[in-house]
C-alpha positions as CSV (number, residue, x, y, z in Angstrom):
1,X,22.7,10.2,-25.5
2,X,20.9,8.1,-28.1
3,X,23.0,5.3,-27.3
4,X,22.2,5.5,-23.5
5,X,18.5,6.3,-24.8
6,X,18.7,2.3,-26.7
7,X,20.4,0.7,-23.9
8,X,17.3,1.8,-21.5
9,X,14.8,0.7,-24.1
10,X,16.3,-2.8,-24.7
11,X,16.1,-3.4,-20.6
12,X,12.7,-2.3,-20.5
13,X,11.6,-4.5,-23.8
14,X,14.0,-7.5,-22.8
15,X,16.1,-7.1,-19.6
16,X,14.1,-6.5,-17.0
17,X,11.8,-9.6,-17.8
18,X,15.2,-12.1,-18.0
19,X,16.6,-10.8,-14.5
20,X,16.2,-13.5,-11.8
21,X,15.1,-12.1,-8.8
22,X,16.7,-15.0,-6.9
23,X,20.3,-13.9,-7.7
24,X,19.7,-10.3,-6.3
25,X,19.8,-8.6,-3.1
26,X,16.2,-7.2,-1.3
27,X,16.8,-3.6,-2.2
28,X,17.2,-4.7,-6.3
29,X,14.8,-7.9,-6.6
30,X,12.1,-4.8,-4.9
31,X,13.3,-2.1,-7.6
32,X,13.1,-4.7,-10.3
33,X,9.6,-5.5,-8.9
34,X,8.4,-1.5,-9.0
35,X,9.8,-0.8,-12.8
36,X,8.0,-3.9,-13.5
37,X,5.2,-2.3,-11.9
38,X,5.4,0.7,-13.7
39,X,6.0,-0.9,-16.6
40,X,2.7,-3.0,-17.2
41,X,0.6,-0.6,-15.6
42,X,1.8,2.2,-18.0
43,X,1.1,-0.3,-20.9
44,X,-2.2,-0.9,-19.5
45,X,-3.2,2.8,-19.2
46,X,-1.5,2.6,-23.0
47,X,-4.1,0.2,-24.5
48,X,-7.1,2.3,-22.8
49,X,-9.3,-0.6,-21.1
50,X,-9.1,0.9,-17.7
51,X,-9.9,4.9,-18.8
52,X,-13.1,2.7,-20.8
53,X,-14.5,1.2,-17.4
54,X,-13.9,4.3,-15.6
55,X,-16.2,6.4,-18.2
56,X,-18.6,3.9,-18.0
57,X,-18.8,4.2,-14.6
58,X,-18.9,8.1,-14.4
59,X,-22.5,7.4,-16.4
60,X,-23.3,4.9,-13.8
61,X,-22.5,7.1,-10.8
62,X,-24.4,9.8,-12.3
63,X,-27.8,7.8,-12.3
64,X,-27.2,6.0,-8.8
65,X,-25.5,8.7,-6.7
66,X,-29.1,9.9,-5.2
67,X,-30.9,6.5,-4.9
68,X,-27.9,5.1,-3.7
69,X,-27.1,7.7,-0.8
70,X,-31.1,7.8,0.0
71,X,-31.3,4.1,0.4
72,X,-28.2,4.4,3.0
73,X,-30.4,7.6,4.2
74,X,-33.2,5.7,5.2
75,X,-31.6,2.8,6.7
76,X,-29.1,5.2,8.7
77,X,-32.2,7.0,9.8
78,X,-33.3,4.1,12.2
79,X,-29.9,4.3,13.5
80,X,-29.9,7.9,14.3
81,X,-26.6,8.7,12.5
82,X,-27.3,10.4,9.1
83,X,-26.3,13.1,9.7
84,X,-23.1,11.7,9.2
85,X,-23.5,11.6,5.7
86,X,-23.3,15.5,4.2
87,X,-19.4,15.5,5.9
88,X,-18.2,12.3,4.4
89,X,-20.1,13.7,0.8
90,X,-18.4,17.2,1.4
91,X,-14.9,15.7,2.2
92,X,-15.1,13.4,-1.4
93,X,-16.5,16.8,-3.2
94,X,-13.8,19.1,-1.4
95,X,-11.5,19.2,-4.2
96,X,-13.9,21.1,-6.1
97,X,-13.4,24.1,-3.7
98,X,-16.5,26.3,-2.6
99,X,-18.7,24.5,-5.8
100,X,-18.0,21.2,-3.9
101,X,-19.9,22.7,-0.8
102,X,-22.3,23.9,-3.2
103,X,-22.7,20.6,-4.8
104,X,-23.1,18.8,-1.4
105,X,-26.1,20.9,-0.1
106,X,-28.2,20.1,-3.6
107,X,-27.2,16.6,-3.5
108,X,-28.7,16.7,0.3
109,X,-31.4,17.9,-0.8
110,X,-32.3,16.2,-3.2
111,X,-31.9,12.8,-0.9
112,X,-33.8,14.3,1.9
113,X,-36.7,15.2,-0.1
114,X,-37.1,11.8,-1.4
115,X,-39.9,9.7,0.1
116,X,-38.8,6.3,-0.3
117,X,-42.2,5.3,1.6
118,X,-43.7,7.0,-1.3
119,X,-42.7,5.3,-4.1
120,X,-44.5,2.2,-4.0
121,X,-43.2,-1.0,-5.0
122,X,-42.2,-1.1,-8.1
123,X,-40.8,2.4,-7.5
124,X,-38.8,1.1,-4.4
125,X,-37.4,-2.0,-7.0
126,X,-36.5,0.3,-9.4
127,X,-34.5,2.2,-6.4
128,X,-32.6,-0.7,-5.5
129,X,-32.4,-1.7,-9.8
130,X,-30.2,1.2,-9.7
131,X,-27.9,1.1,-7.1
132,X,-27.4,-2.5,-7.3
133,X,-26.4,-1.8,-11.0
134,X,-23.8,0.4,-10.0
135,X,-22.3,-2.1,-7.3
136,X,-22.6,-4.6,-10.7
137,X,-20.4,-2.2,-12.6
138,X,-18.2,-2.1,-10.2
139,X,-17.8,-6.5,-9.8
140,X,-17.5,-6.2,-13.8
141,X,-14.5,-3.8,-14.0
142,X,-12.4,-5.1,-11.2
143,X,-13.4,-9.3,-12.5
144,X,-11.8,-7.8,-15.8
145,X,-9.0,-7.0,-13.9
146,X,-8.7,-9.8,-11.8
147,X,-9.3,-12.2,-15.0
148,X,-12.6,-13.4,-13.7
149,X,-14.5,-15.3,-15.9
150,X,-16.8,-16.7,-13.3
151,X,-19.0,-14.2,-11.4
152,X,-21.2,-14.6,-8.4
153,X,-24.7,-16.6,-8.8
154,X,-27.9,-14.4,-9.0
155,X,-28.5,-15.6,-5.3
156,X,-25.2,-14.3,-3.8
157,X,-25.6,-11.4,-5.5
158,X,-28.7,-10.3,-4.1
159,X,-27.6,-10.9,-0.9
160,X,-23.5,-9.9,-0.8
161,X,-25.0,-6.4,-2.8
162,X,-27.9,-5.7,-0.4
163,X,-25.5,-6.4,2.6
164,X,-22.5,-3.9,1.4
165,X,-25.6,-1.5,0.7
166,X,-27.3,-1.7,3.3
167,X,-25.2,-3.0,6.0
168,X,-22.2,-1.1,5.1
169,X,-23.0,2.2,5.4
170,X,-24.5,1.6,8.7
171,X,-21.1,0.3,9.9
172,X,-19.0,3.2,8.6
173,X,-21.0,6.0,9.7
174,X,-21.8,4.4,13.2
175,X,-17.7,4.4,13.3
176,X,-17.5,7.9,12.8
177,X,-20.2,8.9,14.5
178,X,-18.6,6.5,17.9
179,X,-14.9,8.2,16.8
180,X,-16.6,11.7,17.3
181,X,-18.4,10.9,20.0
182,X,-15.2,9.6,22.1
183,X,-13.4,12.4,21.0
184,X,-15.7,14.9,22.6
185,X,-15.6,13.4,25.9
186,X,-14.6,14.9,28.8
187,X,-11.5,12.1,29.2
188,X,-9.9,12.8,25.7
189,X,-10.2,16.7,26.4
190,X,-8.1,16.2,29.7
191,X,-5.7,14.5,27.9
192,X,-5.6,16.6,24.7
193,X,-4.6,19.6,27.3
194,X,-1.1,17.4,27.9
195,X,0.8,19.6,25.5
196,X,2.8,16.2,24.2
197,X,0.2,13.8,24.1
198,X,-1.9,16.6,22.5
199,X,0.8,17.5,19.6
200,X,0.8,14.1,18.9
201,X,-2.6,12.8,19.0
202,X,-3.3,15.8,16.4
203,X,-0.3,15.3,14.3
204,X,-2.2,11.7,14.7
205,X,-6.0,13.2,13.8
206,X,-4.6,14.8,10.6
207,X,-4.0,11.3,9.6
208,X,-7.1,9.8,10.2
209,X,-9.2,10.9,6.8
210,X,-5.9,9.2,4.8
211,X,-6.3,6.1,7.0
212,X,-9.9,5.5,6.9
213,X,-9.9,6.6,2.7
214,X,-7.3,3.6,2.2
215,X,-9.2,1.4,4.6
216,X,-12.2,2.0,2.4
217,X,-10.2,1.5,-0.9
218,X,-9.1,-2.0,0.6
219,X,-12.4,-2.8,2.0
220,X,-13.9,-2.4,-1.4
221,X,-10.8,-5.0,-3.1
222,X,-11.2,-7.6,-0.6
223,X,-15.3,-7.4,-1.3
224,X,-15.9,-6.5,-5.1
225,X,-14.3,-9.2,-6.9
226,X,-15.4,-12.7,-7.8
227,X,-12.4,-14.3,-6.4
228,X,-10.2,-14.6,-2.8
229,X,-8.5,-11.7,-2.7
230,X,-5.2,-11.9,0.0
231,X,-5.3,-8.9,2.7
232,X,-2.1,-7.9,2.5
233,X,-2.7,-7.2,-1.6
234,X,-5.7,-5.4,-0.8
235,X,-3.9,-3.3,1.9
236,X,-1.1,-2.4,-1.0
237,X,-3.6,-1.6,-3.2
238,X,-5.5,0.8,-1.2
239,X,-2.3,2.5,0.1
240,X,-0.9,3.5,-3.3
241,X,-5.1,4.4,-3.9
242,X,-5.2,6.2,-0.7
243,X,-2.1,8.1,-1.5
244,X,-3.2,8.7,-5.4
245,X,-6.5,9.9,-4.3
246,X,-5.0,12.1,-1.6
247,X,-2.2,13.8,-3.9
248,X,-4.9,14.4,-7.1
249,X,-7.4,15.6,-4.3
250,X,-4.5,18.2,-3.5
251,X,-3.7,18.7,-7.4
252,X,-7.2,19.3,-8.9
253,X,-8.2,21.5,-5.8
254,X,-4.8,23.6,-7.0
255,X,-6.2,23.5,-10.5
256,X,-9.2,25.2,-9.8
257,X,-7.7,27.7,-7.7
258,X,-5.5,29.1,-10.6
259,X,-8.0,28.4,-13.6
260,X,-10.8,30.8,-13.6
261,X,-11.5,30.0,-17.0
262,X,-13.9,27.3,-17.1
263,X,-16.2,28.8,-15.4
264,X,-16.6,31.6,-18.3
265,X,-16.6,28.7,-20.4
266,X,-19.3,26.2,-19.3
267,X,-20.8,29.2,-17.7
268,X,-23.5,27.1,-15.0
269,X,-22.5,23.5,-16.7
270,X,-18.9,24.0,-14.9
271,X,-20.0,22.5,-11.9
272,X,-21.5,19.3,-13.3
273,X,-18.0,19.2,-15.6
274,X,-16.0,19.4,-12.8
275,X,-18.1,16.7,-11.0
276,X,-17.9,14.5,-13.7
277,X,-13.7,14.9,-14.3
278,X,-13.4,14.5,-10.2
279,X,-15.8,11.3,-10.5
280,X,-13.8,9.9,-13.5
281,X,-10.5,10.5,-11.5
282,X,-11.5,8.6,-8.1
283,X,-12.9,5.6,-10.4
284,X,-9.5,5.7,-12.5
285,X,-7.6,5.3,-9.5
286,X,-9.5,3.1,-7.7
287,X,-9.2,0.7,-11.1
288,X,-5.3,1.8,-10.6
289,X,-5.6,0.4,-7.1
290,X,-7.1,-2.6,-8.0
291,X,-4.1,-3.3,-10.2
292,X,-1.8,-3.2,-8.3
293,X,-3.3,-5.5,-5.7
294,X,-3.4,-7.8,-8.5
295,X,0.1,-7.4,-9.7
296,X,1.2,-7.9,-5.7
297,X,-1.3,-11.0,-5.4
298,X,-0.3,-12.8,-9.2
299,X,3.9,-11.2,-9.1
300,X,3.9,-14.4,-12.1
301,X,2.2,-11.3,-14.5
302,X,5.6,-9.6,-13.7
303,X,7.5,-11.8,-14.8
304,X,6.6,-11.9,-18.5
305,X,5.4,-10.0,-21.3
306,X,1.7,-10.2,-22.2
307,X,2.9,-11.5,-25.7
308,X,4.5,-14.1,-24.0
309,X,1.4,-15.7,-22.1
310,X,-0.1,-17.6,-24.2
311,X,1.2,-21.3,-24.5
312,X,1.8,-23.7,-27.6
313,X,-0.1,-26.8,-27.9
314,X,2.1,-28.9,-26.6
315,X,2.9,-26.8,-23.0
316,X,-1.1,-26.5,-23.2
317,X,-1.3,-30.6,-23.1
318,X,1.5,-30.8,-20.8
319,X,0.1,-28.2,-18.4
320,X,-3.5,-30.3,-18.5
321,X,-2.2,-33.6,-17.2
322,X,0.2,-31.6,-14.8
323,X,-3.0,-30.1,-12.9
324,X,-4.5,-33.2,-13.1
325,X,-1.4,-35.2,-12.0
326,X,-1.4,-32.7,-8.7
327,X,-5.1,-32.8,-8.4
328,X,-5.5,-36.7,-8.4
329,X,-2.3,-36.6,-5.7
330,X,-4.0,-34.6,-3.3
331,X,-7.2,-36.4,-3.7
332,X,-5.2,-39.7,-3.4
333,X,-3.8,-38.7,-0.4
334,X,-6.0,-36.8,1.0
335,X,-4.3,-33.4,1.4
336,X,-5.0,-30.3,1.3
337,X,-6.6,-29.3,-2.0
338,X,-5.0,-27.4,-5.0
339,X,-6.5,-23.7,-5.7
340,X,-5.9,-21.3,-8.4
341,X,-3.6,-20.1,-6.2
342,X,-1.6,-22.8,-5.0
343,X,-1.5,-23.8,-8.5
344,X,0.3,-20.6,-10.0
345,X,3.1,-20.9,-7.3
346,X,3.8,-23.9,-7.8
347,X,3.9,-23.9,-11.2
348,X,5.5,-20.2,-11.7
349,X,3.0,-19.5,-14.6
350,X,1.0,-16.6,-15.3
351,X,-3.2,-16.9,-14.4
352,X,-4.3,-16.6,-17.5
353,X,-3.0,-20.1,-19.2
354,X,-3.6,-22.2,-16.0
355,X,-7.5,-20.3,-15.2
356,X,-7.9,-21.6,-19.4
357,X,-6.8,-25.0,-18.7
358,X,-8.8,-25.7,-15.6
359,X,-11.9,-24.3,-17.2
360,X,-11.2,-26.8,-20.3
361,X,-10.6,-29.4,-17.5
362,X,-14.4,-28.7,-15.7
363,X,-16.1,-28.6,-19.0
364,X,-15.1,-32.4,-20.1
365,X,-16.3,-33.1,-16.5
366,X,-12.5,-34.0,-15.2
367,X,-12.3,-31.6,-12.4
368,X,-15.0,-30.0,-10.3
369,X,-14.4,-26.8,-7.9
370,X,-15.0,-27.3,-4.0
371,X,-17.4,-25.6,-1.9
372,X,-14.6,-24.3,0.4
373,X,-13.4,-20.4,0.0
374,X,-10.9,-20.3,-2.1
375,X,-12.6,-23.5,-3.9
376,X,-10.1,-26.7,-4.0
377,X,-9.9,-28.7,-7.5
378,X,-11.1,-32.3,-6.8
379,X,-11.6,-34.8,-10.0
380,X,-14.8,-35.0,-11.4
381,X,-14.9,-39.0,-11.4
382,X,-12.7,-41.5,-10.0
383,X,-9.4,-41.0,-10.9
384,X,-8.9,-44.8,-11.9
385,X,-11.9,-43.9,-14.6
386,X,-10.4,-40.9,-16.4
387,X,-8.0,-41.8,-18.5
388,X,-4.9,-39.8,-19.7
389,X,-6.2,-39.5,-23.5
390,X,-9.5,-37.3,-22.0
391,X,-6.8,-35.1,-20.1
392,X,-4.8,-34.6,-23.3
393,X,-8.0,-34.5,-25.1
394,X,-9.7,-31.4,-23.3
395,X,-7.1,-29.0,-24.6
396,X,-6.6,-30.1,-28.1
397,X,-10.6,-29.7,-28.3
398,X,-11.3,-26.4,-26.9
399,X,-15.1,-27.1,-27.6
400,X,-17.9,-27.7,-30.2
401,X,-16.9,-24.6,-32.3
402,X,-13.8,-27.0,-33.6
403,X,-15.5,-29.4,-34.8
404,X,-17.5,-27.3,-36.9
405,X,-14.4,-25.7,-38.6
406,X,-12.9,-29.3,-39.3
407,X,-15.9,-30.4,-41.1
408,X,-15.5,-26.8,-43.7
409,X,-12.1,-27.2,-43.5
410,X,-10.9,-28.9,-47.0
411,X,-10.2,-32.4,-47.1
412,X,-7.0,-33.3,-48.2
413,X,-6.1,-37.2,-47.7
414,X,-2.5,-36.7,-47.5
415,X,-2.8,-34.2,-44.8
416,X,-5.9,-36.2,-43.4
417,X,-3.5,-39.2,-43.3
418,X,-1.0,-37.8,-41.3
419,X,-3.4,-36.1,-39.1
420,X,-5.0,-39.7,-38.1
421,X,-1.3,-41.1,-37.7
422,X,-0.8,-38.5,-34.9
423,X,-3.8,-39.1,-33.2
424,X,-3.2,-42.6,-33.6
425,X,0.2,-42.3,-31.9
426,X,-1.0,-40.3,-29.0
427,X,-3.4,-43.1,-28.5
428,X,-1.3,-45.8,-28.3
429,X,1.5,-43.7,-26.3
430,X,-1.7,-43.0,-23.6
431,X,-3.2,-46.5,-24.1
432,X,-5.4,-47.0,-21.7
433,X,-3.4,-45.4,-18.8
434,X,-5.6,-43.4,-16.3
435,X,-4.8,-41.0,-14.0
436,X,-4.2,-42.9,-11.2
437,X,-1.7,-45.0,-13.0
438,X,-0.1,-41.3,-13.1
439,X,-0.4,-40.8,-9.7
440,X,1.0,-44.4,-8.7
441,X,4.0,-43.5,-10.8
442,X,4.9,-40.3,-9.6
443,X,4.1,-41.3,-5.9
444,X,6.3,-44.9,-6.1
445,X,9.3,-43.1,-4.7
446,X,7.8,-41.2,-2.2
């Protein structure tokens, strides 16, 4: 047994990151996929990040949940339908049994007894403070997992926020309320009396909350982040959410059934603790979600250890005047720009050493990002003006910081000697080659 117990550590620690997926057949390469799936995301749940972001946005919840379903109160007011909010609240909270229904009619209450037209103005700002915080939150914690480093400008904030706030709400409850509406018709009831079409179309209704929960879960993928997110990744990550939500939905309501003790416990706090654990659940599988979808979008994070990302000098150099070799190319010829995303196909790397090179690239001013969606790399300059020495340059100064250290670090003319040699061979290997002498060269053939 322990030998069999070694043999399945050593292919999860080493094997399954050497197997090539080309060599195998569709049903292995997509098992090989799924442990390395499970793999990662277990490792991830390991090191704690994700449980962090999904405490700190219990907190946030707590403080928005009213000003964020009274603002989507008031605007769903003018369009007559919302009333459709207390079902869509009491279907999230019905895990928490009869305390959920309980927990539903306060929270109602407490929206419909808020006069937004009282508040004033700053009252009204502080209103939307707080639920635009919470939407915030949420761009944080999935950029984190996305590897976002660049977020949305305070202008597109404003105005991608106020639209999923306000704009949002209006289109999902207008859906139900249009879904309910056709269903009570006299047309569907005819039909529903067909006892075939009948067994399925209710077979088919049962369905329906999954459906629209892992529409909603892919909605919010392809909208939160900072970056282009593909549909069909969002669609995988809000199935496996949809189905994790559905199953712990099922599991926690089963949990309280069984355990009467918390309630002698918190005595009246066991509603709010329950609330809380059920809120810190959805967020943690929504994070879940969102990882996957990533995984799915970047497989390249699959395909190698985390320990194995980052990239010696010399790869770090090679992999800066690769990018700028492709980006001059395209620009050259006048094709179809490189993305982030183009980029980490082509080169089979993981995002995390290519996303540190570009942005090494754009601060020397050698590479600039396009206003098209995903944005293109174009060169900063002509290419016949940026020479090869800048490109290798970039990465063997990450930034200002280096200098510093090099001026404390002590001086030792041996080692200062040989340091100068090397810089003085790169120089006179780059000469005064640009980047279009690159291109030229790689493009003679062609």
């Amino acid at each position: 047994m322990m030998g069999y117990l070694k043999k399945a550590r050593a292919f999860l620690v080493e094997g399954l990151w050497t197997v090539p997926l080309e060599s195998l057949s569709g049903p292995q390469a997509f098992l090989v996929r799924l442990l390395r799936l499970i793999t990662v995301s277990f490792k991830d749940f390991s090191e704690g990040l994700i449980s962090l972001r999904a405490m700190s946005l219990v907190y946030t919840t707590l403080l928005s949940l009213v000003p964020l379903l009274a603002v989507s109160f008031s605007v769903l007011k003018g369009f007559g339908v919302h009333n459709q909010i207390e079902p869509v609240l009491a279907n999230f909270l019905a895990p928490l049994g009869p305390k959920g229904q309980e927990l539903t009619t306060k929270i109602i209450g407490f929206v419909e007894n808020l006069n937004v037209g009282v508040l004033g103005s700053l009252g009204l700002a502080f209103l939307l403070y707080t639920v635009i915080s919470l939407v915030q939150k949420i761009e944080g914690a999935f950029n984190e997992i996305w590897h976002v480093r660049r977020s949305r400008s305070f202008s597109r904030r404003i105005s991608d926020y106020l639209s999923l706030i306000l704009v949002g709400p209006v289109l999902v409850f207008s859906g139900l309320g249009l879904a309910a509406s056709i269903t009570g018709t006299a047309l569907v009831k005819k039909v529903l009396e067909v006892e075939a079409v009948g067994t399925v179309l209710l077979m088919a209704g049962k369905l329906v909350p999954f459906l629209v929960v892992c529409a909603a879960f892919s909605f919010i993928y392809l909208f939160i982040p900072s970056t282009k997110v593909h549909l069909k990744s969002a669609l995988v990550g809000g199935g496996m959410a949809g189905v994790l939500w559905q199953t712990a939905g099922i599991g926690f309501a089963s949990f309280l059934v069984t355990s009467t003790r918390y309630a002698a416990i918190y005595s009246g706090f066991a509603i709010l603790i329950l609330f809380m654990i059920w809120i810190y659940l959805s967020w943690l599988i929504l994070l879940f979600g969102a990882k996957v979808a990533f995984y799915h979008q970047y497989p390249h994070f699959l395909n190698v250890r985390k320990e194995d990302i980052l990239l010696s000098n010399r790869l770090e150099e090679k992999l800066a005047l690769a990018i700028m070799y492709l980006v001059g190319v395209s620009h050259y010829r006048n094709e179809r720009r490189w993305d982030l995303d183009s980029l980490l196909d082509h080169l089979k790397l993981p995002l995390e050493p290519v996303q540190n090179v570009i942005e090494r690239l754009e601060k020397r001013g050698l590479v600039l990002a396009g206003c098209d969606e995903p944005p293109g790399l174009l060169p900063a300059r002509d290419i016949e003006t940026i020479l090869l020495s800048e490109v290798v340059g970039a990465v063997r100064c990450v930034d200002g910081c280096s200098s510093i250290v090099e001026d404390k670090l002590l001086s030792l003319p041996a080692v200062d000697e040989v340091s100068r040699s090397m810089d003085e061979a790169i120089g006179g290997v780059l000469g005064g080659r640009t980047v279009k002498d690159l291109v030229l060269e790689g493009t003679a053939g062609d």
